[in-house]
C-alpha positions in Angstrom: -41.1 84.9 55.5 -40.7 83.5 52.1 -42.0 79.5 52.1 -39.8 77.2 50.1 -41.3 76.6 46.6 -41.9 72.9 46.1 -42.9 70.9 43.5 -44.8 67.0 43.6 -44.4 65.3 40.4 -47.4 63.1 41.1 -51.0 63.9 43.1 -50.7 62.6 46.4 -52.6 61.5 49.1 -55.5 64.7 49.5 -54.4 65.3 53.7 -51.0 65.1 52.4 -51.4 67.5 50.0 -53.2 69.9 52.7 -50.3 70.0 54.9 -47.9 70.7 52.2 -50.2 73.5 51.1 -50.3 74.6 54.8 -46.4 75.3 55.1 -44.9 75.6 52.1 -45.4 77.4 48.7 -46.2 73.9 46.7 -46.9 73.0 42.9 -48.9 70.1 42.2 -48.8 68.2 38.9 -52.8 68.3 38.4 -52.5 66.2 35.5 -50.7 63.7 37.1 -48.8 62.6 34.2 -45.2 61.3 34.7 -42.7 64.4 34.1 -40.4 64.1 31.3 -36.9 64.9 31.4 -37.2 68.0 30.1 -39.9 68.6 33.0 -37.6 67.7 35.8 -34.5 69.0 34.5 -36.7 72.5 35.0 -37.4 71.8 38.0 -34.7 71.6 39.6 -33.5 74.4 38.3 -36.8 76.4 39.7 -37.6 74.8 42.8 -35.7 74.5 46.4 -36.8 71.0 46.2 -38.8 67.9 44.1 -40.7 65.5 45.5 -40.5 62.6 42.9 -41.7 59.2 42.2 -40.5 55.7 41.5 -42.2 56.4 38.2 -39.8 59.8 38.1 -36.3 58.6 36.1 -33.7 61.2 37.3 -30.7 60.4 34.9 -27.2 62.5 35.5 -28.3 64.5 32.4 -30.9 65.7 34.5 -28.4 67.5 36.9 -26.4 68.4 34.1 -27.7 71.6 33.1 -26.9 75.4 34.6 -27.5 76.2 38.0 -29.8 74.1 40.3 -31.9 76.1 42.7 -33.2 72.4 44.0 -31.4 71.4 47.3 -33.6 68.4 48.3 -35.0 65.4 46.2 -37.7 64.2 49.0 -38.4 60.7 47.6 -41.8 59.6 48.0 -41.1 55.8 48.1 -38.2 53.6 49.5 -36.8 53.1 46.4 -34.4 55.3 45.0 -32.6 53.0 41.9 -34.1 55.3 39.4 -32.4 58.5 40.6 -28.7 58.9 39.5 -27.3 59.0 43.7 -24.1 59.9 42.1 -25.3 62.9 40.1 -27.2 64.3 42.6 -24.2 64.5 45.0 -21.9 66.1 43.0 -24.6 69.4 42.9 -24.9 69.1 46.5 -28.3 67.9 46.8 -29.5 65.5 50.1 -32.2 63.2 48.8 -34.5 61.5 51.3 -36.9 58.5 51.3 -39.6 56.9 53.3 -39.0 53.2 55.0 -40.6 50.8 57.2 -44.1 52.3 56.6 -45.2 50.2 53.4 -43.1 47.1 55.1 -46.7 45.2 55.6 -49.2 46.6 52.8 -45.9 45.0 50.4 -45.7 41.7 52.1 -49.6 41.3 51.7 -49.0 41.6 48.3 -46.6 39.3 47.8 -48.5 36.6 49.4 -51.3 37.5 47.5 -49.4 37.1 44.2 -48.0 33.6 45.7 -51.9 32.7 46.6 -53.1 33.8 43.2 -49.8 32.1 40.9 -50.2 28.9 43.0 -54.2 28.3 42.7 -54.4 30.0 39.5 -57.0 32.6 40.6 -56.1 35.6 37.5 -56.7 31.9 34.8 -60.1 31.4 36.9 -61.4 34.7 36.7 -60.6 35.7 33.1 -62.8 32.2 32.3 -65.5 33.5 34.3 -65.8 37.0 32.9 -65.0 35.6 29.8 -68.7 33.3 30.1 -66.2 30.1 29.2 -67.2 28.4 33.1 -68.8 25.4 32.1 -69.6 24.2 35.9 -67.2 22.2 38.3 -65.4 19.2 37.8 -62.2 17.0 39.0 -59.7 18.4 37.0 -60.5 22.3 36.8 -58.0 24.5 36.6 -55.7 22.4 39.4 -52.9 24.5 41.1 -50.4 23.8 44.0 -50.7 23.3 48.0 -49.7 26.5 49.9 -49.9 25.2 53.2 -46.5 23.5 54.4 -44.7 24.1 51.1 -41.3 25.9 51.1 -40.7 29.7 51.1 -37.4 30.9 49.8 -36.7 34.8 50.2 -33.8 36.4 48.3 -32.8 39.0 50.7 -34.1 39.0 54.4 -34.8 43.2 55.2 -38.2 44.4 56.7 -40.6 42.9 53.9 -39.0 39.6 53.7 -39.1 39.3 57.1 -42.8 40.3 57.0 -43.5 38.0 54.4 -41.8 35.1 56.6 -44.3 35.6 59.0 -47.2 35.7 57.4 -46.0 32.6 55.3 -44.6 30.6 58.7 -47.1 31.3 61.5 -50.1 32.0 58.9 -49.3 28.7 56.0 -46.6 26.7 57.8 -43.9 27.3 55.6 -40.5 26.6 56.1 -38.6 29.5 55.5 -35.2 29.2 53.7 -33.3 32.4 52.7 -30.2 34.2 51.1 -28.8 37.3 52.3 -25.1 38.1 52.2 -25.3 39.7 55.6 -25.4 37.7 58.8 -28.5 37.2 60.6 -28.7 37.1 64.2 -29.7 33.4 66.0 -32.6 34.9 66.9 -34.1 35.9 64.3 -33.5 32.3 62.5 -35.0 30.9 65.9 -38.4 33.0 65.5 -39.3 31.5 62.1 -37.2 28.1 62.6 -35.5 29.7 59.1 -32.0 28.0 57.6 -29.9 30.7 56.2 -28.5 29.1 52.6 -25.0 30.0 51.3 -25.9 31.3 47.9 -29.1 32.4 45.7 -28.6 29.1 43.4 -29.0 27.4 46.9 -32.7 28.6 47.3 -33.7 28.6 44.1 -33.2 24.6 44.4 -34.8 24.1 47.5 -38.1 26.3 47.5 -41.7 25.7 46.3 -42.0 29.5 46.1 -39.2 32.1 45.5 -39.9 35.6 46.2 -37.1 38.4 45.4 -37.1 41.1 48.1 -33.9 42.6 47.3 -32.9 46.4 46.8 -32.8 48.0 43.1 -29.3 48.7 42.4 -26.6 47.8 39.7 -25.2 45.1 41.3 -29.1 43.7 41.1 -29.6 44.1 37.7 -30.7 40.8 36.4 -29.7 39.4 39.3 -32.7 36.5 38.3 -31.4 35.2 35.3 -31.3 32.2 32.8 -28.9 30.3 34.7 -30.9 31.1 38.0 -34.3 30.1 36.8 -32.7 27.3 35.8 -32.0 25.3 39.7 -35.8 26.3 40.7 -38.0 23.0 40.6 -40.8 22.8 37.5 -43.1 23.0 40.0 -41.7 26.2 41.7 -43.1 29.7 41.0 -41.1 33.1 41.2 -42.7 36.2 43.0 -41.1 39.8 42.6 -42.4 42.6 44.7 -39.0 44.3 45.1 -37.7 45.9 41.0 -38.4 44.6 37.8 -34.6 45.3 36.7 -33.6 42.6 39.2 -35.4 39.4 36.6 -34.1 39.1 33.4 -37.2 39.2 31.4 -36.6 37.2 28.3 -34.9 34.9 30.4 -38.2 34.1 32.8 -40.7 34.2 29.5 -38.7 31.5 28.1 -38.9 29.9 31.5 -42.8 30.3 31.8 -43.6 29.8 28.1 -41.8 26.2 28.2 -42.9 25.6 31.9 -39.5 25.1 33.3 -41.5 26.7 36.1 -44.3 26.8 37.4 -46.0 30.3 37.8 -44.9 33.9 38.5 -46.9 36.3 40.1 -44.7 40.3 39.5 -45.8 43.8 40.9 -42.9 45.5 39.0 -41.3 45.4 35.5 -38.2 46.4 33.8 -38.8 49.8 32.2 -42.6 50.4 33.7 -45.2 50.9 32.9 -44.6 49.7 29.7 -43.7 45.7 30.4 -42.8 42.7 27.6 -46.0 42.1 25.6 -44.7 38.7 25.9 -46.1 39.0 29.6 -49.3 39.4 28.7 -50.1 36.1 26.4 -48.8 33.7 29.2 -51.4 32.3 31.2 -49.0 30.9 34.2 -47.7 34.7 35.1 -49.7 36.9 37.7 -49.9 40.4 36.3 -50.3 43.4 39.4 -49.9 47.4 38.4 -47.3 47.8 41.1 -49.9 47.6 43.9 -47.1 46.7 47.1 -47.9 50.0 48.5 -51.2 50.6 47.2 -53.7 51.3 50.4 -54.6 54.4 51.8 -53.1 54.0 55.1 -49.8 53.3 53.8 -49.9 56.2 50.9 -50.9 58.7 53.5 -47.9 57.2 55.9 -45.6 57.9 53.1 -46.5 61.0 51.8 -46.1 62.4 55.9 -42.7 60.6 56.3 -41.6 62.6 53.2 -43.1 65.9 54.5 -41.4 65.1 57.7 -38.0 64.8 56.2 -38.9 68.0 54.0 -39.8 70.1 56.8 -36.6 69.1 58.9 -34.5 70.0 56.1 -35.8 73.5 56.0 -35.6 74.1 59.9 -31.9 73.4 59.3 -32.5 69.8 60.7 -31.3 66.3 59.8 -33.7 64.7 57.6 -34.4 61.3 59.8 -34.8 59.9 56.3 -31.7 60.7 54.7 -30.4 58.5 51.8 -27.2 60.9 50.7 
């Protein structure tokens, strides 16, 4: 029996990449470097599917071109904003992805980005390393209270809800939130949480915002001038969810003039290159897109996304199917 021939775009997890050599003819990218259009747009002409990336941009032009022996894009993230849905559709194609696993490693690190923004622990160790630390004193490098402090979350999905509890039982926030959906009693019972009418609503009443909603165009620069502009001076912004979704310039003005506080990001407009302009300001938390970055979780998602590869070949439904 012929195996489907596969390609990964990035090295995976090592016992993921044993079971997809076990059942199925597989091509790894060994040099790990993100594929460029060109490199994708061959793929999918030679392969009976692609497992991409976040860091893989799949453009319509991408589809565009002759016949596509690809059937299945096999996401390996939950994420799919940077493949063209549409596109993909039209040449028949089911894509897949893989939720709920990397719900908790994600909320860790958007507390940790509200921990480090708020106590200013990326200032205190560049002056250490940097042999500046000239002993303790009153007035060194003074941040703000977690404990007790207000928690608005834009969007209120798995992570948010993660982060909620981690901030609520764990800190003692109060937990205020937008989502355009309704949320069931219960759930605002658990974490004694207010559900606010509009984003411009949170963004006035909490200490900390942090932006857990999807990628999509109705997102883009969903966080903008006029946004940053009701949160408090004191407040600090945290984004674990897409870098499209903050207007940049808008939030370096905000941070260079302190009209807030901090902002601790994991994700950036147009990564892995981000605004130099990031880089000089002392009040913004700088991660490498880390949400997901732990072995349990990687290995969790790279087996969701052989799961929902290997039911699509049986003939199966994918139980992760996006389109």
């Amino acid at each position: 029996m012929t195996l489907p021939k596969i390609l990964v775009t990035r090295r995976w997890p090592e016992p993921c990449e044993a079971r997809l050599r076990e059942r199925f003819d597989v091509t790894f990218n060994t040099g790990n470097h993100p594929l460029t259009l060109e490199e994708l747009g061959t793929a999918l002409r030679d392969y009976d599917a692609v497992l991409p990336t976040v860091s893989d941009r799949l453009p319509a032009e991408v589809f565009a071109a002759g016949p596509l022996r690809c059937r299945l894009l096999g996401n390996f993230g939950v994420g799919f904003n940077h493949i063209d849905i549409e596109a993909a559709r039209q040449r028949g194609m089911v894509i897949t992805n893989t939720p709920d696993v990397l719900t908790e490693s994600t909320a860790d690190i958007a507390m940790m980005l509200m921990l480090m923004a708020a106590r200013r622990a990326s200032e205190g160790e560049r002056l250490l390393r940097a042999g500046h630390w000239t002993g303790w004193h009153p007035t060194q490098l003074l941040g703000t209270q977690v404990t007790g402090k207000t928690l608005g979350l834009i969007g209120f999905g798995r992570i948010a809800q993660a982060m909620a509890t981690k901030a609520h039982f764990g800190f003692g926030m109060p937990i205020v939130f937008y989502t355009p959906r309704p949320v069931a009693s219960g759930l605002l019972e658990h974490f004694q949480a207010r559900q606010l009418d509009s984003i411009e609503a949170v963004m006035r009443e909490a200490d900390f915002v942090a932006l857990h909603c999807p990628g999509s165009a109705a997102n883009y620069h969903l966080i903008n001038a006029g946004r940053l502009a009701q949160m408090k001076p004191s407040a600090i912004l945290i984004n674990t969810a897409r870098g499209d979704v903050i207007d940049n310039p808008a939030l370096i003005a905000a941070l260079r003039e302190r009209r807030i506080a901090a902002a601790g990001l994991d994700v950036y407009e147009g990564e892995p290159k981000l605004d130099p302009a990031f880089l000089e300001l002392d009040n913004a938390v700088l991660l490498p897109h880390l949400g997901s970055a732990t072995t349990e979780t990687r290995v969790a998602m790279g087996m969701k996304a052989i799961d929902n590869v290997e039911a699509f070949f049986k003939g199966e439904a994918p139980p992760n199917r996006v389109i």
